[in-house]
N, C-alpha and C positions, 0 to 999 in steps of 0.2 A: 508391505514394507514395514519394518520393524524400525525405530528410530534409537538410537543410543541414548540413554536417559540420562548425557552425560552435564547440559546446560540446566538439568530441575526443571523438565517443562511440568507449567502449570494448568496450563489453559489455551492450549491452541487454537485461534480463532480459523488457519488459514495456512494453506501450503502450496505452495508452487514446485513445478517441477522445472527446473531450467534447462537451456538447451545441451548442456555440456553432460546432462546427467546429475547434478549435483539437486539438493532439495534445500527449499529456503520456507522454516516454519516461522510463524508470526505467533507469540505466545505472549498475550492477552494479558494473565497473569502476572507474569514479570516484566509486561510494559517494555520488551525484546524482539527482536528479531536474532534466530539464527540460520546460520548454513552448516548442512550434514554433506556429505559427501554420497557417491550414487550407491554406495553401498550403505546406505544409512547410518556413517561414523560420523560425529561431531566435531567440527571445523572448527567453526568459530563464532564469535556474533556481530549483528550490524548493529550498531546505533547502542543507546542507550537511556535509561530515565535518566531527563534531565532536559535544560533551557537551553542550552548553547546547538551550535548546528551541529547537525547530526545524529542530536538527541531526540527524544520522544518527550514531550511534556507532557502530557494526555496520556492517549493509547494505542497503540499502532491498530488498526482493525480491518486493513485491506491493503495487498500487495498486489502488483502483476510486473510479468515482464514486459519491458517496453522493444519495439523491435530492432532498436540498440544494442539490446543487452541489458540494460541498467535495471533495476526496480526499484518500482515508482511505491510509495509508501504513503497509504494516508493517516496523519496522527488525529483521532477525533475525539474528543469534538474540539481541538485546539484549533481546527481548522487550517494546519500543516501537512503540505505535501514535502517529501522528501525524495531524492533520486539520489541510488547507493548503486555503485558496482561491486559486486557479489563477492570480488575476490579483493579490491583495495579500499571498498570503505566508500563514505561519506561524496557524492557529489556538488551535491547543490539542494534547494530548499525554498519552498514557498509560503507565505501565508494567502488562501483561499477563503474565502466567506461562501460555504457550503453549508444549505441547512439541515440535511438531512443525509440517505444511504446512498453509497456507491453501488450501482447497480450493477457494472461491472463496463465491459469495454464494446463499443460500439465499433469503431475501425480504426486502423493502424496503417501510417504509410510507409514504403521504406528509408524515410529520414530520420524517423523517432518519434513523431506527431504519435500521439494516441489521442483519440476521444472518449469522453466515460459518461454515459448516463448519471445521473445524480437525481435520486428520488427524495424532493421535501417531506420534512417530518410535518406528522396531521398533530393535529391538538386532542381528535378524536379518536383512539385504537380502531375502529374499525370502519373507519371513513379510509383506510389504506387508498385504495381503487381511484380516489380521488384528487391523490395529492399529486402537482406540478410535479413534472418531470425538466430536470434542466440536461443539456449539451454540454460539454464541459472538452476543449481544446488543451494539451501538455503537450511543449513542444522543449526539445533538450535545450536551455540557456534563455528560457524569459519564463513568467510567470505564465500558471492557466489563466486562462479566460472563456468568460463564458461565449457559448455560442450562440443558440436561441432557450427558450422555456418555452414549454408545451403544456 
């Protein structure tokens, strides 16, 4: 898939394909999320640099869909989760105290519940193997919460 280089992506961290067909890239770079359409034409964008809601203060660095619909956005290291609908914009918005990577998604129910893995940052590069794993619970209309750490 060929993307329309019509928003200046800079730095792609991350793409989802949704279920409608359309593509949602996370660009790194310009601290952006956009939506292309399934034909890879450029839509429009979510969010934006900036502090208010909806915005990205940090850097968007991990999307998924949630089984809503919505995508769940994490801003890092601001320690912001964000949940946008694809086609109107801005939902709702967390601060999270996560200290490391999103590993990605563990299981999804069909009310919107996601859970996500959450890998703590080591102090040491290659002490990787070692570092706590947390459980991490997103449910649509309250804040995550952790589950257990491993």
């Amino acid at each position: 898939m060929a993307f329309e280089a019509g928003p200046g992506l800079t730095s792609v961290r991350s793409v989802v394909r949704l279920r409608d067909g359309s593509w949602v890239l996370l660009d790194r770079g310009n601290r952006e999320v956009y939506v292309f359409d399934s034909d890879g034409r450029f839509s429009h964008p979510l969010g934006r640099s900036g502090q208010g809601p909806g915005e990205f203060n940090e850097m968007p660095t991990w999307i998924a869909e949630m089984p809503d619909g919505a995508l769940l956005i994490r801003d890092w290291p601001a320690g912001q989760f964000h949940r946008f609908d694809a086609g109107s914009g801005f939902l709702e918005g967390w601060d999270v105290e996560l200290s490391g990577s999103v590993l990605g998604i563990v299981w999804q129910d069909g009310e919107g519940a996601t859970v996500l893995a959450e890998e703590s940052a080591s102090s040491a590069p290659n002490e990787r193997a070692r570092n706590p794993v947390s459980i991490v619970e997103v449910r649509p209309g309250s804040p995550p919460g952790e589950r257990d750490r491993f």
